[in-house]
Residue, then its C-alpha position, 0 to 999 in steps of 0.5 A: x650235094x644238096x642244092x638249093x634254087x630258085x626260079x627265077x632267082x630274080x623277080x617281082x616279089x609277086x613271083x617265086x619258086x624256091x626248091x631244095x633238091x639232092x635231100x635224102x627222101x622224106x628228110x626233115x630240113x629247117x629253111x630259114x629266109x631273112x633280110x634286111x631293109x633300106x634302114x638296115x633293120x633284120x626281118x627272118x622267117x623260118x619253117x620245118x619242110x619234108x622233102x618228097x620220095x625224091x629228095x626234093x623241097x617243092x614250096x609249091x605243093x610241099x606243106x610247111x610242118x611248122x616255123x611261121x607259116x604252116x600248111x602249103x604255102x609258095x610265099x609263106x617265107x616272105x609274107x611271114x617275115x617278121x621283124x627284129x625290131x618290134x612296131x617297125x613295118x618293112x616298107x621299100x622307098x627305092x623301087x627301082x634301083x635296089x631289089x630285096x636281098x632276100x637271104x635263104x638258108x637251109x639246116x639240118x631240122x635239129x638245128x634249134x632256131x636260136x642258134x641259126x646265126x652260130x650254125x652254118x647253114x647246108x646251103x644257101x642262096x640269096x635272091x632278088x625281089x624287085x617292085x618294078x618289071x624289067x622296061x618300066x620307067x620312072x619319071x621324077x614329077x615337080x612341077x608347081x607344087x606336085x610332087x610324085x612319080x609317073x611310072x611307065x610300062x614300056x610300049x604302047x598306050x595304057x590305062x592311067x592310074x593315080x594312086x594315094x598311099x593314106x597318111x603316112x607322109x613321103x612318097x610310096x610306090x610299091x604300089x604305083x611300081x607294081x601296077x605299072x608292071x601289069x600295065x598300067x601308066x601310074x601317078x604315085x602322089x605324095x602330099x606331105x613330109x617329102x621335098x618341100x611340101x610340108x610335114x604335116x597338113x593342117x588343111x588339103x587343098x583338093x585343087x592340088x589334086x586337080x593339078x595332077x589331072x592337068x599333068x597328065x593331061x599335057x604329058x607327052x607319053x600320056x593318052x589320059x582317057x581313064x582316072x583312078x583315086x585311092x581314096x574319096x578325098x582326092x578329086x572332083x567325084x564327078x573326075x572319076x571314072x572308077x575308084x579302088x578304096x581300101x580302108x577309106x570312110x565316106x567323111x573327112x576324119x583327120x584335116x579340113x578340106x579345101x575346094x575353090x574356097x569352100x571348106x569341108x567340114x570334119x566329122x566331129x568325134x569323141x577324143x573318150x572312145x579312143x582306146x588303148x589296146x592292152x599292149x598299149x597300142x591306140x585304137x581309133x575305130x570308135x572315135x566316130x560312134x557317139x558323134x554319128x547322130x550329131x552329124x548331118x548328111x552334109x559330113x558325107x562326101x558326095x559320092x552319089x555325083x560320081x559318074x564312075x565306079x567304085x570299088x570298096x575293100x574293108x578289113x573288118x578287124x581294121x582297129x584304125x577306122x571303122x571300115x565296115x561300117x563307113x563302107x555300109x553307110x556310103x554304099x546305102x548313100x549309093x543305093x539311096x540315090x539310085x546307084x549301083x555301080x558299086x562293089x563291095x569286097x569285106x574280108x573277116x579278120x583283116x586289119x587296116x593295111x591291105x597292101x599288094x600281096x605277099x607283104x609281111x602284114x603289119x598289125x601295130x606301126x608307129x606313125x611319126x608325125x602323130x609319136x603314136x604307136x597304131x593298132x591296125x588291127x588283123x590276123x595274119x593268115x586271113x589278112x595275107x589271104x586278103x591282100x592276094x585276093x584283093x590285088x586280083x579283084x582290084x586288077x580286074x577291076x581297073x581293067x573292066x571300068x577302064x580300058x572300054x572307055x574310050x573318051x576323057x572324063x576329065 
């Protein structure tokens, strides 16, 4: 009787092993993965596998000879999901009560694809994928006006991180959840479009982002010695002691910013360069071009006054921000003011939305509170590549800039 297994059945969705055994030697077989998300919206994958001379389907080394991935690849079945519903993004909100159902089947190789849903399957398993490790916890934050999660690895005292998801609106931990099972103590920040904050920003007061800092600096579970930003827009640059920035500009692009009175102004831009992909998606990477000899260096966020690091991660096919170029000019403003605590990783056809690896890339996404549908922009076997790199670049790099440091920089 064929089985079908995975080890472990439950994980993270960093982790997973799944392996077809009893087949008949060199069988071609048809396995098909699906699941739904928290707004019951289908993804599904599928890929045509050999088994070995022994009858098993090891995703490990075996390669896929077609389907939505193809060559040998362990997690192709769930970075190669892909949606039901066009322009929708799997996004997981609950972290920590609710894993993945992640539903696998496996068919005889002349079932036809379109019939998977009629076709009982040879066999089949569901699995669990979680964003958060079994021990961490989960602390709701509203105090004053913030508005997040702390997440906590059990035991111990551990570098501090504080995470910006961008602009989407509500709050994000998918992010937050999983560095905090690889040991970190985790802030995920929301800023708009959840509880009582507003729906939308007309101005970023910075000192929002201080507040946070104070939090944790109270905070009984906390030893804060270290502070990590997402992006340039958060705190005092001279707070930081190092920073991962993904798909960021050196500028303020979208809402004025606020400091103790003193108003940051916004990069001017060209509403003409905007364009419309052919699939009718809006491509922002160029609205910035012809104002760039108009601007002075006063657009420019400070960046040389940070006393930290900085880590800069560029998709050079992102359609949404110019992200190589943005990442060039702050590195050169670095150089200029005699700094080199800087890395750059630049990764050739991958789009704007680098996320923790595994996730089924996004390339075009409605964005709400704009009634726009993006172009992100990406290709997805190198973006999927990317984001596998890029989270163990970004690890090592919290861990090298953080963890020596013993004293607040705060």
């Amino acid at each position: 009787m064929i089985q079908l297994t995975a080890t472990p059945a439950s994980a993270l969705v960093l982790m997973s092993q799944r392996i077809a055994k009893d087949l008949t030697p060199f069988q071609i077989v048809l396995l098909w993965t699906s699941l739904e998300d928290e707004k019951g919206i289908l993804f599904h994958s599928q890929a045509y596998s050999r088994a070995s001379e022994v009858g098993e389907v090891d995703l490990e080394h075996a390669s896929s000879l077609g389907g939505d991935c193809v060559g040998v690849h362990p997690m192709g079945l769930l970075w190669s999901l892909k949606l039901e519903k066009i322009l929708t993004k799997l996004l997981k909100r609950d972290v920590m009560n609710n894993p993945l159902q992640v539903q696998l089947k496996l068919y005889d190789s002349d079932v036809m694809v379109t019939h998977t849903t009629i076709t009982t399957p040879k066999v089949s398993l569901t699995l669990e994928r979680w964003y958060v490790a079994p021990g961490v916890t989960r602390i709701q934050v509203k105090e004053s006006c913030l508005r997040g999660a702390l997440l906590l690895h059990p035991g111990g005292r551990f570098p501090v991180v504080i995470d910006l998801f961008g602009g989407i609106g509500g709050l994000i931990e998918i992010r937050a959840s999983l560095l905090a099972s690889q040991g970190f103590a985790v802030l995920a920040l929301a800023y708009c479009d959840y509880e009582d904050l507003p729906f939308q920003l007309e101005k970023g007061d910075l000192a929002y982002f201080e507040e946070d800092a104070n939090f944790l600096l109270r905070h009984p579970k906390i030893n804060l010695t270290f502070s990590v930003n997402w992006t340039l827009h958060g705190y005092s640059l001279k707070q930081v002691t190092a920073a991962a920035l993904i798909n960021g500009p050196n500028f303020i692009l979208d809402i004025p910013q606020v400091y103790h009175g003193h108003i940051n102004q916004l990069w001017p831009f060209s509403p003409h360069s905007l364009s419309i992909s052919t699939l009718g998606l809006v491509e922002l990477q160029h609205i910035f071009e012809d104002t760039r000899a108009e601007a002075s260096e006063t657009f420019f966020l400070p960046i040389e006054k940070a006393q930290g690091h900085f880590l800069f991660i560029v998709g050079e096919e992102d359609m949404n921000v110019n992200s190589k170029v943005y990442a060039g000019q702050a590195t050169e403003q670095l150089r200029r003011h005699g700094k080199n605590d800087w890395t750059l990783l630049s990764y050739p056809g991958v789009g704007h939305l680098i996320e923790p690896p595994y996730s089924p890339p996004c390339c075009a996404w409605r964005i709400s509170n704009l009634h726009l549908f993006m172009h992100w922009g990406g290709e997805v076997i190198p973006h999927v590549a990317a984001q596998e790199r890029s989270w163990k670049e970004i690890q090592k790099f919290l861990r090298k800039h953080l963890i020596p440091v013993v004293t607040s920089c705060l």
